[in-house]
N, C-alpha and C positions, 0 to 999 in steps of 0.2 A: 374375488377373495381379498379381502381386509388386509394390509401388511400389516409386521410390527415394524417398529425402529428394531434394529437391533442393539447398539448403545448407544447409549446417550453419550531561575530553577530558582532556580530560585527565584523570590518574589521580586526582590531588589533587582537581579537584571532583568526581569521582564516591565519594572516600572524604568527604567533605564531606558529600556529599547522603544520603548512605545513614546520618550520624550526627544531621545537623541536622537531616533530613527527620523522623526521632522525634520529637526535642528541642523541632523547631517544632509536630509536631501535639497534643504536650500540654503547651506552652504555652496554645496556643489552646483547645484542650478545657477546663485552666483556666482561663482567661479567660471564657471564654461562662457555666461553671459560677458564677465570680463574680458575671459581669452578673445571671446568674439573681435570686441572693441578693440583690443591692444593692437589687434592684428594689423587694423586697419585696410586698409586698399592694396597690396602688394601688385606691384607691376610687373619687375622683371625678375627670371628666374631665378636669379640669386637671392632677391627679398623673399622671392614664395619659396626657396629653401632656407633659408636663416628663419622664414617667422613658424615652417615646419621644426625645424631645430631647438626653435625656445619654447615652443609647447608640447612638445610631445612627451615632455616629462610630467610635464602638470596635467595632460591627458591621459597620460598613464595610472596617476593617482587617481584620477575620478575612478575610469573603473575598478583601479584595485579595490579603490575602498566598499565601492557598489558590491565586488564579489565579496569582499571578509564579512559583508552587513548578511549576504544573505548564507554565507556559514556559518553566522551566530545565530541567527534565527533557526537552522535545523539543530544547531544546537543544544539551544534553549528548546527547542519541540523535543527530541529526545528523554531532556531531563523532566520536562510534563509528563511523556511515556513513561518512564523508569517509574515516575510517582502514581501512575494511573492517574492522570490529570488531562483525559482524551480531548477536551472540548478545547482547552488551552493550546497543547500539543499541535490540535487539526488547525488552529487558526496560526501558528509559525510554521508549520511545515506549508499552506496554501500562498503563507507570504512568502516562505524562501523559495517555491515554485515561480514568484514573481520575476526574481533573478538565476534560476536555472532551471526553463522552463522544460528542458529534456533529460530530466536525472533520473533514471528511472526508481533508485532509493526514493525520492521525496514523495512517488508515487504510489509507491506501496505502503509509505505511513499514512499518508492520508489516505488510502482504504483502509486500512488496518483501525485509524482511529472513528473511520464514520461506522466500521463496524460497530466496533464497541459503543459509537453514541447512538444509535438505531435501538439500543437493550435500555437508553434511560431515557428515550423517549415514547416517554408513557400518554396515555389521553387523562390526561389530570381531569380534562372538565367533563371525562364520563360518556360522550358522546358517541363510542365510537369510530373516530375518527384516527386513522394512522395515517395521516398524509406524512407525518414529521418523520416517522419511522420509516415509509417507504422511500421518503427522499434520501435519508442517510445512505438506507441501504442502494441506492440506485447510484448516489454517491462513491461507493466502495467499491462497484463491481465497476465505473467507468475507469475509477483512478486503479484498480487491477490491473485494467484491459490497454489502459495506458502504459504500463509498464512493462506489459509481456511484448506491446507493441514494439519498444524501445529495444530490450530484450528478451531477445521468443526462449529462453533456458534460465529465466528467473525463476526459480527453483519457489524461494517463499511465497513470490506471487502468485504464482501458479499453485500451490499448494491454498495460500489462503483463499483464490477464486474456487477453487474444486471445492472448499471447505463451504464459504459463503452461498454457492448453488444446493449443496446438497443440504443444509443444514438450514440457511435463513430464506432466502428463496423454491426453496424447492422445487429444485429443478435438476433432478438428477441426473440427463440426460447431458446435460451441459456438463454437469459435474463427473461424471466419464471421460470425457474429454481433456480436461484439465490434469485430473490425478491419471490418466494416462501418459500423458506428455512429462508429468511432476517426477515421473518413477522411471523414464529415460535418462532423467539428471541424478536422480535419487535413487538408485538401484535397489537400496539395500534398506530401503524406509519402510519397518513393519508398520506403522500409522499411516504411509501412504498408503500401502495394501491392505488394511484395515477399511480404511475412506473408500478405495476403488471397489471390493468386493462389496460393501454397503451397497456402492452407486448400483454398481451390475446386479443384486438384489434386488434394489428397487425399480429396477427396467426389465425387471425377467430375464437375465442372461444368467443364470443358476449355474451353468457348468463353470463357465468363467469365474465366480463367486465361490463356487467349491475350489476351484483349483490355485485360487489366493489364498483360502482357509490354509490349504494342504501347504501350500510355502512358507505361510505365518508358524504354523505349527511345528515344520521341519526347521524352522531357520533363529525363530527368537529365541532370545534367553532367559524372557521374562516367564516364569509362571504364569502369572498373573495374565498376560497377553494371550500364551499358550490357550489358557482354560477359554478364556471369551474367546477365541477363534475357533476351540472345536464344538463352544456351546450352539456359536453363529453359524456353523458349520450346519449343526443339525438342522437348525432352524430351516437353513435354506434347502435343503434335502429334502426336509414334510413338504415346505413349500412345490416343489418339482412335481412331485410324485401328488400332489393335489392332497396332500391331508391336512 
């Protein structure tokens, strides 16, 4: 039997960043090579704590400034996002992953943004060929699964992975999975239970599907929501009973 679906920052600091960003890293690359040398040979304990003593302020600056570089940089990718500016956004948020490699936020923008560039990578030259688009997307579901890694109760990640399997990948099965775990966090998310009862549609589990319709319908406030869950409703119903 054939399914249906049932429904369907500025410029001046990023030319900033991309000059200073050098400028600042050899600086500091000189600066550390200085510290080296000034240090010299330290023999006894009290040289190797006085020459610990005079640097460790100026060690402290390097990384400070290391980490402020790489909060401008997710901040500058946000305000790409806010513009829908994903290709820009994906390459500050991959470099401020450079200096915090375990944040699980910068993980979930960069799925979030290969999503969206997966939809503008087109085969311009006609061939066929969606290598460009499958890598995006393969892109998105790693930097998801990175995140949920990080934290297993990331609500948007986990919503955006259930979204991405059921929706670009097609793989609903997988996408069970996720808007199951998403609606533990999210209790009260009709769009979750919209997404879940889809997925359980598309795997045959029709009671489970009915019995989300029946909580969307008893619980939103939305009309509008209301009608598409008892239209989806039915749909899955004929589906059960083989009509």
């Amino acid at each position: 039997m054939k399914k249906r679906i049932l429904f369907s920052v500025l410029i001046s600091v990023s030319i900033l960043f991309s000059s200073c960003n050098y400028k600042n890293t050899t600086i500091l690359a000189k600066r550390i090579q200085h510290m080296e040398k000034a240090s010299g040979n330290p023999g006894s304990i009290e040289e190797i704590k006085e020459s610990i003593k005079k640097y460790d302020a100026e060690a402290s600056e390097v990384v400070n400034k290391n980490a402020q570089i790489g909060i401008w940089y997710k901040i500058l990718g946000t305000r790409y996002l806010d513009k829908k500016m994903y290709g820009e956004a994906l390459e500050c948020f991959q470099t401020a992953l450079e200096f915090y490699p375990d944040n699980e936020n910068l993980y979930y923008y960069v799925g979030l943004c290969a999503a969206y560039m997966s939809h503008a990578a087109l085969d311009f030259d006609a061939r066929g060929n969606t290598e460009k688009k499958e890598n995006y997307l393969k892109l998105s579901e790693n930097a998801y699964l990175r995140a949920i890694n990080i934290y297993d109760r990331y609500a948007n990640a986990l919503r955006a992975l259930g979204v991405l399997y059921l929706f670009e990948l097609k793989e609903p099965e997988k996408a069970v999975i996720y808007f199951e775990k998403y609606l533990t966090v999210e209790t009260r998310s009709i769009d979750g239970m919209m997404f879940l009862a889809q997925a359980y549609y598309l795997t045959e589990q029709f009671d489970k599907a009915v019995e989300l319709y029946d909580k969307v319908i008893a619980t939103t406030k939305s009309a509008d929501k209301k009608a598409l869950a008892e239209q989806n409703k039915k749909v899955v119903l004929d589906a059960s009973y083989g009509n």
